[in-house]
C-alpha positions in Angstrom: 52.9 76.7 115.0 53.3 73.8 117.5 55.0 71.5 114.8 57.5 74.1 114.5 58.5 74.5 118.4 61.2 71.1 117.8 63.1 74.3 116.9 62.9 76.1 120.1 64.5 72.7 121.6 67.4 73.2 123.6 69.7 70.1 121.6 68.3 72.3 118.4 69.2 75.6 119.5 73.0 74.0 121.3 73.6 73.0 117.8 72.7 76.1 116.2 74.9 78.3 118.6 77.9 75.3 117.6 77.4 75.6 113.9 77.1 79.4 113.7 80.2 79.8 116.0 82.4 77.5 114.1 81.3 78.5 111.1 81.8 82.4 111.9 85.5 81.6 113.5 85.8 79.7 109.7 85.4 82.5 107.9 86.9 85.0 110.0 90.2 82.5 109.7 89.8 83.0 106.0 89.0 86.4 105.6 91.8 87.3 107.4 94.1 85.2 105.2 92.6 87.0 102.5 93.4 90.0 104.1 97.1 88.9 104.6 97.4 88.1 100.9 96.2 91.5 99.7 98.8 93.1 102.2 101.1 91.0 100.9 100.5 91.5 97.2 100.0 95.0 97.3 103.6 95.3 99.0 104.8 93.4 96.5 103.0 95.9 93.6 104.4 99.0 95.3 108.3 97.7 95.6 107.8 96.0 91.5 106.3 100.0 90.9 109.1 101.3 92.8 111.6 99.5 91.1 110.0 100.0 87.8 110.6 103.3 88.2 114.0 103.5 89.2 114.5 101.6 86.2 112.8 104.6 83.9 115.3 106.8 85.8 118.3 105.1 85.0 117.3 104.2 81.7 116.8 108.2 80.9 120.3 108.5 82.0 121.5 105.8 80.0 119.8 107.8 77.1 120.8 111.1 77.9 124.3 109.7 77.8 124.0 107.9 74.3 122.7 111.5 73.2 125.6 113.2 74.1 128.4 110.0 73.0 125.7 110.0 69.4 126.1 113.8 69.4 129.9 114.1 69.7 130.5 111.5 67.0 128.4 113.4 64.7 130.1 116.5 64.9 134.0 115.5 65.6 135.9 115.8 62.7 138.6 113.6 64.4 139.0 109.4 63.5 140.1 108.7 67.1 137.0 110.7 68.8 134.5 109.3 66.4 135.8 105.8 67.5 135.7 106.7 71.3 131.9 107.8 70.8 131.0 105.0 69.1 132.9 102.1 70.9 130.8 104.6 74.5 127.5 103.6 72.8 125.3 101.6 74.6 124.2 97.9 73.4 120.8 98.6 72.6 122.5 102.3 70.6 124.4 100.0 68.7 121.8 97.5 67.6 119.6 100.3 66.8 122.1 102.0 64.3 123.1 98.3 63.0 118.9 98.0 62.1 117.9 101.5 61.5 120.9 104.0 60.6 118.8 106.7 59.7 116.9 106.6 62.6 118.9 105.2 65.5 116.7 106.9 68.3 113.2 105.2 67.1 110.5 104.1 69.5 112.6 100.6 69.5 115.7 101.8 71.0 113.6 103.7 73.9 111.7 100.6 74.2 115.0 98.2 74.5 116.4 101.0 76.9 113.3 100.9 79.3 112.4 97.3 78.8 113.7 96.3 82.3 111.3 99.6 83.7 108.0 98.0 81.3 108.9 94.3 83.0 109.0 95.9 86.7 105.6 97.8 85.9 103.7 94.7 84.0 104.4 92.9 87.2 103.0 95.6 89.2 99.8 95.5 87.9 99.5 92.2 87.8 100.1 92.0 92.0 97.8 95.5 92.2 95.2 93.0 90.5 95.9 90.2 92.3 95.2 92.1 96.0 92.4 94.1 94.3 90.9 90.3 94.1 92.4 89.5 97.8 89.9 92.5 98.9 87.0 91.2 96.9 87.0 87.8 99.1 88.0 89.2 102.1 84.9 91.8 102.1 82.6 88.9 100.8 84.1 86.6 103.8 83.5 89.7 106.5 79.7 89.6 105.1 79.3 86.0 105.7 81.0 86.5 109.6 78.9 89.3 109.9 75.5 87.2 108.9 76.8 84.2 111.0 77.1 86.5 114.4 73.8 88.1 113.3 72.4 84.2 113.7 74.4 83.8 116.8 72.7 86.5 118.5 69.4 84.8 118.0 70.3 81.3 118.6 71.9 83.0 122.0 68.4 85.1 122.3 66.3 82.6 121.8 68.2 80.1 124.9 67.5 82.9 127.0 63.8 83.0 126.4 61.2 80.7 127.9 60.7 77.5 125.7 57.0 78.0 125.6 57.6 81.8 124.3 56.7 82.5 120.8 59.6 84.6 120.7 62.5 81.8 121.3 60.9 80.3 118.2 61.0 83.4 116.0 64.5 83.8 116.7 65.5 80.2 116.3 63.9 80.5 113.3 66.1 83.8 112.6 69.2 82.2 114.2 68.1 79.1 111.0 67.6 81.3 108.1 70.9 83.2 108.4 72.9 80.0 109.1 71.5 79.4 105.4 71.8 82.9 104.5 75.3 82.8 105.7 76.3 79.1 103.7 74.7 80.5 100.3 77.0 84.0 100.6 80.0 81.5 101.5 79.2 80.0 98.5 79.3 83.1 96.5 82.6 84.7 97.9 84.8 85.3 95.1 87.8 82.6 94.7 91.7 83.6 94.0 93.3 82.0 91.1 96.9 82.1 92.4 
């Protein structure tokens, strides 16, 4: 037990206090950029989801409308109307009929029609993802801050303590073995490929 009281030294237990403080201010730095990257990345997945479904919306009208131009050149009996309907048809209505006469309306043209919607909502994901990973290594960075001022309360215990009490080497001890405890769940916190 008296090898072990070099730890109770006040240059020991100064340096403890300075590596656990700098290291907790560390990764509170970073878990709050971690935190402003899932803010930011979520935003980002709700306006992409927002417009993404504007999209859908305008799309279905863009349908609708096709319907009713597809539906009124069916049934006029009329040269002129049938070439007003068709010349109303959208792009992606009129590359359908040139591929697929007999079924202009397949899942391809309501595909073309919502592709801008499917890009919007792809992206979405892929930010809802992206800050879903932001939260991972924030939380794992709030556990090592959290271990670090665990280790700073007994470095800042064990100063207060006589130097010949057993107790100001059982907390520099404690204040040691969550600075490590700390460094090895730093070394685990999840990484953001960007």
């Amino acid at each position: 037990m008296k090898s072990l009281r070099f730890l109770g030294n006040e240059i020991v237990l100064g340096m403890l206090i300075a590596f656990l403080s700098i290291f907790t201010a560390f990764a509170s730095w970073q878990g709050s950029i971690a935190d402003s990257n899932q803010s930011e990345s979520e935003v980002k997945a709700m306006q992409e989801l927002n417009d993404g479904n504007a999209e859908y919306l305008s799309a279905n009208q863009f349908i609708v409308y096709d319907l009713t131009m597809y539906d009124g050149w069916y049934t006029t009996d009329a040269e002129d109307k049938a070439a007003y309907y068709e010349s109303s048809y959208s792009d992606e209505l009129q590359n359908s009929i040139a591929t697929n006469p007999d079924d202009p309306f397949s899942e391809v043209y309501y595909d073309a029609m919502r592709a801008s919607a499917y890009e919007y909502w792809d992206a979405s994901d892929t930010n809802f993802e992206l800050a879903g990973q932001w939260n991972e290594r924030g939380d794992g960075l709030q556990l090592v801050m959290l271990i670090m001022a665990l280790g700073l309360a007994f470095a800042a215990w064990a100063s207060l303590v006589k130097e010949a009490s057993n107790m100001r080497l059982l907390f520099s001890i404690l204040a040691i073995l969550t600075l490590v405890a700390g460094v090895i769940v730093y070394l685990g916190v999840p990484t953001v490929a960007v």
